[in-house]
Structures are given as C-alpha cells and as structure tokens.
GUKOLVO-737891 format. One record per residue (C-alpha): residue number from 1; z, y, x; chain. Coordinates in nm, 2 decimals. Example, Ala and Ser with C-alpha at 12.3 -4.5 7.8 and 13.67 -1.06 7.14 Angstrom:
[1, [0.78, -0.45, 1.23], A]
[2, [0.71, -0.11, 1.37], A]
***
This chain:
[1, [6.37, -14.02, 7.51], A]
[2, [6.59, -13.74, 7.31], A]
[3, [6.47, -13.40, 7.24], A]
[4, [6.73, -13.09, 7.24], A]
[5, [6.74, -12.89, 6.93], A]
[6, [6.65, -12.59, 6.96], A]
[7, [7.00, -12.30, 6.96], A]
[8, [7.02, -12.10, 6.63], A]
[9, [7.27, -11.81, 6.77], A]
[10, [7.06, -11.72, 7.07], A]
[11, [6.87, -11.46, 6.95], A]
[12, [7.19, -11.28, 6.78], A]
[13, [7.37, -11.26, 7.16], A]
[14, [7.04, -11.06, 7.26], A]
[15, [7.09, -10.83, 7.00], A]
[16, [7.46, -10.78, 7.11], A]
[17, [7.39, -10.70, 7.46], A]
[18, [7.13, -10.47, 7.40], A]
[19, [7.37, -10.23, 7.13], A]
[20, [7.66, -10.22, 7.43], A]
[21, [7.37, -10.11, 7.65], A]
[22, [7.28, -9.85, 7.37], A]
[23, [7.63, -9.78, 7.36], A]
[24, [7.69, -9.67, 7.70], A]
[25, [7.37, -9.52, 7.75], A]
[26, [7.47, -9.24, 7.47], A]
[27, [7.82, -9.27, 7.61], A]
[28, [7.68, -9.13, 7.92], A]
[29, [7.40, -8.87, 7.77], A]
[30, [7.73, -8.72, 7.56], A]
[31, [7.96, -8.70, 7.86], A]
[32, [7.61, -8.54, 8.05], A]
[33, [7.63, -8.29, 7.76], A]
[34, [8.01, -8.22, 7.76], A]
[35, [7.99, -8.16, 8.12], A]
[36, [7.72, -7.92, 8.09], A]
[37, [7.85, -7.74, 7.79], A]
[38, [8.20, -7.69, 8.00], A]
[39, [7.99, -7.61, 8.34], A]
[40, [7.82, -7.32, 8.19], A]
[41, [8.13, -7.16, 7.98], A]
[42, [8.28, -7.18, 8.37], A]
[43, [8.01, -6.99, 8.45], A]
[44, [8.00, -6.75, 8.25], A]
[45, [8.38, -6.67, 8.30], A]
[46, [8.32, -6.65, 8.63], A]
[47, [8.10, -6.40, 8.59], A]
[48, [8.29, -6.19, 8.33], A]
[49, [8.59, -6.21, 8.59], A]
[50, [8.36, -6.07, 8.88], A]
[51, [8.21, -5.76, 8.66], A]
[52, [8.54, -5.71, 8.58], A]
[53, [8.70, -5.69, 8.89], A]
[54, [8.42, -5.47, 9.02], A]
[55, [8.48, -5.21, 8.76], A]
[56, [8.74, -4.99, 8.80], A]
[57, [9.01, -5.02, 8.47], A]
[58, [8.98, -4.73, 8.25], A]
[59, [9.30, -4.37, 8.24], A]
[60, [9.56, -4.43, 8.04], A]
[61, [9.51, -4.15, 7.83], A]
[62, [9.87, -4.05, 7.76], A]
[63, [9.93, -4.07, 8.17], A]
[64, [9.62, -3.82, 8.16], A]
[65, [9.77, -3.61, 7.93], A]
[66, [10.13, -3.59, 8.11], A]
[67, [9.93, -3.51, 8.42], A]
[68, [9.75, -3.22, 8.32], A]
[69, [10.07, -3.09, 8.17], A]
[70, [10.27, -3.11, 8.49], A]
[71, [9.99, -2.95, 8.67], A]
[72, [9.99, -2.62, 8.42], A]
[73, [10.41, -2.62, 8.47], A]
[74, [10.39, -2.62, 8.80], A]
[75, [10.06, -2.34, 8.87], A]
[76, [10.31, -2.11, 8.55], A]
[77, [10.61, -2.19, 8.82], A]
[78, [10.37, -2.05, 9.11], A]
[79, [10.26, -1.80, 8.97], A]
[80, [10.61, -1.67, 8.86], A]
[81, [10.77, -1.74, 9.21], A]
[82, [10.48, -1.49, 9.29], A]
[83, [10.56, -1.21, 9.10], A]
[84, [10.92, -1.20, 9.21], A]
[85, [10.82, -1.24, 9.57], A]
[86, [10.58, -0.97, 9.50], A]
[87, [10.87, -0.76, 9.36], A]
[88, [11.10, -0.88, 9.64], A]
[89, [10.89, -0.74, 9.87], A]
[90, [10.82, -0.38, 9.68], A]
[91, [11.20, -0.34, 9.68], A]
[92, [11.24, -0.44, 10.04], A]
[93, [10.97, -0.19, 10.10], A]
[94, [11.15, 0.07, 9.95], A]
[95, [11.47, 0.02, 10.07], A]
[96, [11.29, 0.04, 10.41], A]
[97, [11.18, 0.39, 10.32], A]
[98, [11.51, 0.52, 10.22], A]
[99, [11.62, 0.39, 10.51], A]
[100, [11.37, 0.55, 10.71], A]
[101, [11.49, 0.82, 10.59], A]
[102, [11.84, 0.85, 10.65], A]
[103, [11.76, 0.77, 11.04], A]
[104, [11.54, 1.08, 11.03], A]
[105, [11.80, 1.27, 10.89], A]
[106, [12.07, 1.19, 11.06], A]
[107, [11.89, 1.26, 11.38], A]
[108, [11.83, 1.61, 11.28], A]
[109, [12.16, 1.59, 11.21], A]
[110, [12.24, 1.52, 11.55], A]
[111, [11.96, 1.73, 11.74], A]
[112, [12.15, 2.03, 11.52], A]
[113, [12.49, 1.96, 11.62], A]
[114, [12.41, 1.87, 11.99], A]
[115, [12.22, 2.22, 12.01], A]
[116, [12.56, 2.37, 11.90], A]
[117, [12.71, 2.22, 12.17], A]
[118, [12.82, 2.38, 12.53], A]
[119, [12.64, 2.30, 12.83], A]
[120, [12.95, 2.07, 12.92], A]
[121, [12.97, 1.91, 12.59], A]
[122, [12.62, 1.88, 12.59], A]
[123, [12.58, 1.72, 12.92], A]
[124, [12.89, 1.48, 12.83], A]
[125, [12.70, 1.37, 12.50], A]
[126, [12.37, 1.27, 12.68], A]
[127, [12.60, 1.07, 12.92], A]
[128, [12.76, 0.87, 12.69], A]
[129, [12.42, 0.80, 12.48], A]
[130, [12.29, 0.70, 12.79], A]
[131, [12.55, 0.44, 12.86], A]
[132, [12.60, 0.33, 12.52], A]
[133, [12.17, 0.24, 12.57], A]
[134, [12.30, 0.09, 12.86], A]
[135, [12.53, -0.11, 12.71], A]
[136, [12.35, -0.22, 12.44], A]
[137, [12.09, -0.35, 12.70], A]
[138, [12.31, -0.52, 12.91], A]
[139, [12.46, -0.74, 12.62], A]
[140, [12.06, -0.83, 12.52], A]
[141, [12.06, -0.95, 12.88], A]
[142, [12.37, -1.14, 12.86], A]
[143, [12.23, -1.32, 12.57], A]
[144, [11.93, -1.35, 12.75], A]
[145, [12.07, -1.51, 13.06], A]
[146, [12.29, -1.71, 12.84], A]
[147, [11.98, -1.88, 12.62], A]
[148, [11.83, -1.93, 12.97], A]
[149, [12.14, -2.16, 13.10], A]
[150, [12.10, -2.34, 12.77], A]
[151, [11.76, -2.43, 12.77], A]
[152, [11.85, -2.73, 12.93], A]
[153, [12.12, -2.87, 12.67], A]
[154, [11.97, -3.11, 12.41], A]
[155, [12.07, -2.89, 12.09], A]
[156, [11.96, -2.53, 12.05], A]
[157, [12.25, -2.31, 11.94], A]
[158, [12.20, -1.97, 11.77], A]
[159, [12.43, -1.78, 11.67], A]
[160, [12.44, -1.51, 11.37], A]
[161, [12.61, -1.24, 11.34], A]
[162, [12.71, -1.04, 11.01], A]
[163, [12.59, -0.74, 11.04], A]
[164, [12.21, -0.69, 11.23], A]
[165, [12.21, -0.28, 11.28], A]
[166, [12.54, -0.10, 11.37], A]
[167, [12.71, 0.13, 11.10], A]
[168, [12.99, 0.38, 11.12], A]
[169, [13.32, 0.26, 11.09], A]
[170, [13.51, 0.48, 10.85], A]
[171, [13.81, 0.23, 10.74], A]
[172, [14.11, 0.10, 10.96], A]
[173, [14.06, 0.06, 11.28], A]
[174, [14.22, -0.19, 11.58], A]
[175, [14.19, -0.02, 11.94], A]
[176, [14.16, -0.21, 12.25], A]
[177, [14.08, -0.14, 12.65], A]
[178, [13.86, -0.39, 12.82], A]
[179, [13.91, -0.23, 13.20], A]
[180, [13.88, -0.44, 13.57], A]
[181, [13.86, -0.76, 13.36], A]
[182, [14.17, -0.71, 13.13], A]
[183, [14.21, -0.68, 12.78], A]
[184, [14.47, -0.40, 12.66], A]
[185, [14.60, -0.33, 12.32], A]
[186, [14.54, 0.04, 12.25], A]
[187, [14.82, 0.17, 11.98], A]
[188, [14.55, 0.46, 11.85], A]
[189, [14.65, 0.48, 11.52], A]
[190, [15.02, 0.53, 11.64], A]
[191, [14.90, 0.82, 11.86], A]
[192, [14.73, 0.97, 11.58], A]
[193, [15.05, 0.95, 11.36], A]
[194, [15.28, 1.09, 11.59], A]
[195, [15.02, 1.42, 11.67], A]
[196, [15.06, 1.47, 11.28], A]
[197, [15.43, 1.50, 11.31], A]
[198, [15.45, 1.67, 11.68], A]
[199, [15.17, 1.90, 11.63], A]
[200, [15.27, 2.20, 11.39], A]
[201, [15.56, 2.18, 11.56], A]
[202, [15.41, 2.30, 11.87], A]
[203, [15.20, 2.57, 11.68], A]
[204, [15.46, 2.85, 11.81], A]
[205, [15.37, 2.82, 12.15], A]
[206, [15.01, 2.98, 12.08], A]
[207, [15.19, 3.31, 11.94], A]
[208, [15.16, 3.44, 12.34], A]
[209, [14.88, 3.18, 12.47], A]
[210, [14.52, 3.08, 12.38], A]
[211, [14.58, 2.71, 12.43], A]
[212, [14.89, 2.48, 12.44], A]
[213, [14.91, 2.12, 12.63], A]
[214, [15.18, 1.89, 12.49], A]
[215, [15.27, 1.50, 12.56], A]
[216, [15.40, 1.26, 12.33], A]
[217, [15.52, 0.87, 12.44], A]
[218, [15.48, 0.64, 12.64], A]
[219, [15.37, 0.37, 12.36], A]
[220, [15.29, 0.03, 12.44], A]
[221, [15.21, 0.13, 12.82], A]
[222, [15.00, 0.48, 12.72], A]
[223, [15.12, 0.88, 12.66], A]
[224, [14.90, 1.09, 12.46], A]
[225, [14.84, 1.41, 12.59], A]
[226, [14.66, 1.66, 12.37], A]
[227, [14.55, 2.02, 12.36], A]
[228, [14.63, 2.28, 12.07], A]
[229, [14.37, 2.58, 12.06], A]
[230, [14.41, 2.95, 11.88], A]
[231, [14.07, 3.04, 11.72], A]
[232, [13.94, 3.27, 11.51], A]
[233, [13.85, 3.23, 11.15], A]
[234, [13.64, 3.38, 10.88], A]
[235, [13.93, 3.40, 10.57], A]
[236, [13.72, 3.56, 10.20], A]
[237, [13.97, 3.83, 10.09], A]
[238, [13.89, 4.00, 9.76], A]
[239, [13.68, 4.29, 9.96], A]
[240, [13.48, 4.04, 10.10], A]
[241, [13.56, 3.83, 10.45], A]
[242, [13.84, 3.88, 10.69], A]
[243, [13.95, 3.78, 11.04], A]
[244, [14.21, 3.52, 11.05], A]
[245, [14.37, 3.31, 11.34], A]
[246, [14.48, 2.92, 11.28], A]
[247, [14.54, 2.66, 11.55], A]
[248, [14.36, 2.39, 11.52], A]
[249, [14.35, 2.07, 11.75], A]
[250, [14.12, 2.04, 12.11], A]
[251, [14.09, 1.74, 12.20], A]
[252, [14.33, 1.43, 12.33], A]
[253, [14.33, 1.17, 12.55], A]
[254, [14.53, 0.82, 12.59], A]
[255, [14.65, 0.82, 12.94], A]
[256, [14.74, 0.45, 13.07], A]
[257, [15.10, 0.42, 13.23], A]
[258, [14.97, 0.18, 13.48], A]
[259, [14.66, 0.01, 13.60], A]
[260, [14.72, -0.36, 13.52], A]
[261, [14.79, -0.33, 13.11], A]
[262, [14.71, -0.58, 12.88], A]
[263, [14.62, -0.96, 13.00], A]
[264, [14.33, -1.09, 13.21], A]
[265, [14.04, -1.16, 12.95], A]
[266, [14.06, -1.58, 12.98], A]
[267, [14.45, -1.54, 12.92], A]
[268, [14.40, -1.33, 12.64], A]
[269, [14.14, -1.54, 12.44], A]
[270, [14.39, -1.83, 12.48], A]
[271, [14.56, -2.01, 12.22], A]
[272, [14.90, -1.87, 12.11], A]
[273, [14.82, -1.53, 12.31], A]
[274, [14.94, -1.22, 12.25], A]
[275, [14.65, -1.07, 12.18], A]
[276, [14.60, -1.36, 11.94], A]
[277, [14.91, -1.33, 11.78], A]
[278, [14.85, -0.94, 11.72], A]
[279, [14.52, -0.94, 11.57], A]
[280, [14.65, -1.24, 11.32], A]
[281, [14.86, -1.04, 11.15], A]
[282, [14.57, -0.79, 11.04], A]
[283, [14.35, -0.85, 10.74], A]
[284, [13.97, -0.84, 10.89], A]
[285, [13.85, -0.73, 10.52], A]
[286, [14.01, -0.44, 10.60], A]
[287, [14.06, -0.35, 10.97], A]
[288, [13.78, -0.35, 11.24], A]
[289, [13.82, -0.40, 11.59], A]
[290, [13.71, -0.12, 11.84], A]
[291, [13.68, -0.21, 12.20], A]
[292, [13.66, 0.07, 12.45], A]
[293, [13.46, -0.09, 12.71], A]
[294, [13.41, 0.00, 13.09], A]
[295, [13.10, -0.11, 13.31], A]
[296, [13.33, -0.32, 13.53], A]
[297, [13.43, -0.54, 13.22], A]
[298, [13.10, -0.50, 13.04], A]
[299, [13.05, -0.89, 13.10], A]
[300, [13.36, -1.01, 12.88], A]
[301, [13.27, -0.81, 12.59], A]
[302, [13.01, -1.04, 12.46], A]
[303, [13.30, -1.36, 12.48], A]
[304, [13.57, -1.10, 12.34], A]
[305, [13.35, -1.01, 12.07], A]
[306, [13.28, -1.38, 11.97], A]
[307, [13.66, -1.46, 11.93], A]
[308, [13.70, -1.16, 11.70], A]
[309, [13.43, -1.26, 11.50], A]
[310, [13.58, -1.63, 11.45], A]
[311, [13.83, -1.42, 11.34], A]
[312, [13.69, -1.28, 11.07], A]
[313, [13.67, -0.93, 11.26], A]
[314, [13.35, -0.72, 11.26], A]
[315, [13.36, -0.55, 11.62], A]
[316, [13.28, -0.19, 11.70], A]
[317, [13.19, -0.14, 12.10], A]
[318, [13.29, 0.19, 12.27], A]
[319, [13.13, 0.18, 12.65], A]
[320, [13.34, 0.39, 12.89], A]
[321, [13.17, 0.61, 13.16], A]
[322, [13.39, 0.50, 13.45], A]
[323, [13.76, 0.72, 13.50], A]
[324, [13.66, 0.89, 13.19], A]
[325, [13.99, 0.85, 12.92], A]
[326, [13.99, 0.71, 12.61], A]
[327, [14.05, 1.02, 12.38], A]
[328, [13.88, 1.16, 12.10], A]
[329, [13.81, 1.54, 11.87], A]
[330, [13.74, 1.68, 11.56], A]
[331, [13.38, 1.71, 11.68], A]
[332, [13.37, 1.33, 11.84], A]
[333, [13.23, 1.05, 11.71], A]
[334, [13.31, 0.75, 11.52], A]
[335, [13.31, 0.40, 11.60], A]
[336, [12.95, 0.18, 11.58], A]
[337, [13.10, -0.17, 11.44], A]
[338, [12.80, -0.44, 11.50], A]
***
C-alpha cells in the first residue's frame, strides 16, 4: 500500500486568502472613513446654510447712503413748498383786506349817493336792489333744481365760470331784451350815438321851458325817447362864483315798437341764428354782453348766459321790474358782468 506525499504549496494558498481578506477588510474601514469624513462636511454645510438663511443679509451701504440723501431732498423740498404756501396765504390774506375794503367803501359810497336821492329816486333804487337780490336768488335755485335733476345721471357735471364775484362793466357793451320768453337785440350803443348828435341840437328849445322831450328812431324795432333838463350851475368867475344855466341830459328810455321783438329763446340759441350770427361778429375780449332781463323770462337767462359764455362772452344781467323800460342817466348805474 502507497502513501501520498505530503503537498508543498498548501500552506502558501492560506497565506493568499488571508491578505485578500486583509485587503477588503481595510478596503471597507477606508470607504467607512471616506463616508464619514463626507457625512460630516454635509453637515456642517447644512448647518452654515441654515444660520445663514436665518440671519437677515447685511445694508448695502451705498443704498444707505442714497437713501438718507433722498430723504433730506425731499423734507428741504417740504419745507420750501411750506414757506411759499405760507406766503401764498399772507398775500391772499391781504388781498382779502384790501378787498374788504373797497366793499366798505363803496357802500358808503352808495349809502351817500342814495341819501342824495329824491323820495322817487330813492324808492326806485331800493326796488331794483331788491329784484336784482331776487334775481340773483332765483338763478342759485335754478342751479339748484338743475343739480337736483342730475343727481341721477352717472357723471357729475360742474360747471365753472370765469369770473366768481360780479364787477362793473366799463368797456363795450352788447344789449339784449329777454321779455315773455324772447330774446331781442337792443341797438344801445346806436341810441347813445345818435343822442350825441340830436341833442345840442335840441338845446334851443329850453330857452322858454324847464325841460324838453325829444324822439329819435325807430332802430331795429325801438325809438329812444329822452328828456333834456335846464339847471342851474355854480360857474368860478374871477370875483369868486357865479350862477350859470347849462342843459344837461334827464334821463332816456328805449321804447319797443311792438311786443313780439326778437326770436323765441330755443330759436335764438339755435345753430345759424340770428342772434348767433350777430354776436359772432364781436370780439368777446372786448365787448360784454348785457341782458336786461324781466321776471317772466328770468328762467332762460341761465341757458342764454351759457351759450354766451361758449362764446367766449362774459355776461352782465340787468333784471327788469315788470313794464318798467329799459333806459338809463347820468346818475344810473353800470352793468354787473358775472
């Protein structure tokens, strides 16, 4: 019976296995390590991106800077808007004074004059302040009622006009009649040139009479008829003062030729009127527009004034006591244009 021999390499292939074993175990224990070294630099970038996002970021400083400086601009700009309101209003203040104080004169004015007056002239003056209060109330109420029909429409309309307190007309002047709903040119300023020219030469007549009475037209449907007085006069002389007679002018009126001149108010106000063709060929820089208004046509005023001032026309209203003519005298007043 044979005996194996015993096997030389066996011990080597135990050596082999046991340095791959070795091998892989510290394989493993440096990935463990790699792993861990990468896990906690994860961590800790985690954790600089969390305090990070819970602290707010820092000012730009040159946004800062700009900041401030457009806050100091704009308190200087308040602060001079300030001042010139504040001086606004001190002017404003004053004018409000000096206004104050032509009213009051010009109502002593008035209180002196009307104390000059006859009892007839007198009474005839509080009459026509009374109806010029009433006519100035009766337009607030047409503009009342009129705002009151239009509180229903969707868009609120107000309306401006150019001048907010009346003043005294003292440049050229258009005249015309609103009467029983019609609207009437008045040719006043004709009138007026034609008493120039007629006058002295009536001024004979008051050699034997106190007073004289003369007529001159008919013009565009009217005759003027006016009144030449004799009166006395104080004429300085080089002894002192003497006693002198001159004739001088009463009064006149403008006497309508029949009842139904001029156009019914709608008509008027059309396109291509007549009345619109006659006030187009006036410059409203330089002529206003009086209206000589009675209480039975004291509704179409507020319309008539409206076209004029589309026009370009400031309007002066003259109310009417009812059959009283339209006339004027050196001692009457002038025309209020609003």
């Amino acid at each position: 019976m044979s005996r194996r021999a015993p096997d030389d390499h066996e011990p080597s292939g135990q050596d082999s296995f046991l340095d791959v074993v070795a091998n892989l175990v510290g394989v493993l224990i440096i990935l463990v390590m790699v792993v861990g070294t990468q896990a906690r630099h994860a961590m800790v970038a985690a954790a600089s991106v969390a305090v990070a996002a819970e602290q707010p970021p820092l000012p730009d400083i040159a946004t800062a800077v700009k900041e401030v400086v457009d806050t100091e601009s704009e308190l200087r700009d308040i602060h001079k808007k300030t001042q010139q309101e504040d001086l606004e209003v001190a002017f404003r203040r004053r004018e409000r004074d000096q206004l104050s104080l032509i009213v009051a004169a010009g109502e002593q004015q008035i209180n002196a004059a009307k104390d000059k007056l006859s009892t007839d002239d007198r009474a005839e003056f509080d009459v026509n302040s009374r109806m010029s209060l009433a006519f100035k109330e009766l337009a607030n109420l047409d503009d009342a009622l009129t705002g009151l029909s239009e509180n229903e429409k969707p868009t609120e309309v107000v309306k401006h006009y150019p001048t907010p307190m009346a003043k005294t007309v003292f440049g050229k002047e258009l005249h015309f009649r609103l009467q029983d709903g019609r609207l009437a040119y008045v040719p006043f300023e004709e009138f007026v040139m034609r008493l120039k020219d007629d006058a002295p030469k009536q001024v004979w007549k008051l050699k034997d009479a106190d007073s004289v009475t003369e007529s001159i037209g008919p013009v565009q449907g009217f005759r003027m008829r006016y009144t030449l007085k004799r009166e006395t006069v104080a004429v300085p002389v080089s002894g002192g003062v003497a006693k002198g007679e001159r004739a001088a002018l009463e009064q006149f009126v403008l006497l309508p030729m029949s009842d139904d001149l001029g156009d019914p108010v709608e008509q008027a106000l059309a396109a291509n009127s007549d009345f619109r063709s006659l006030v187009a060929q006036y410059n409203p820089k330089q002529y206003t527009v009086t209206l000589w208004v009675y209480p039975n046509s004291f509704q179409h005023f507020r319309k008539v004034r409206d076209t004029l001032l589309q026009a370009g026309f400031i309007t002066a209203g003259r109310p009417m006591p009812e059959g009283h003519p339209i006339g004027g005298s050196p001692d009457g007043s002038r025309s209020a244009a609003q």
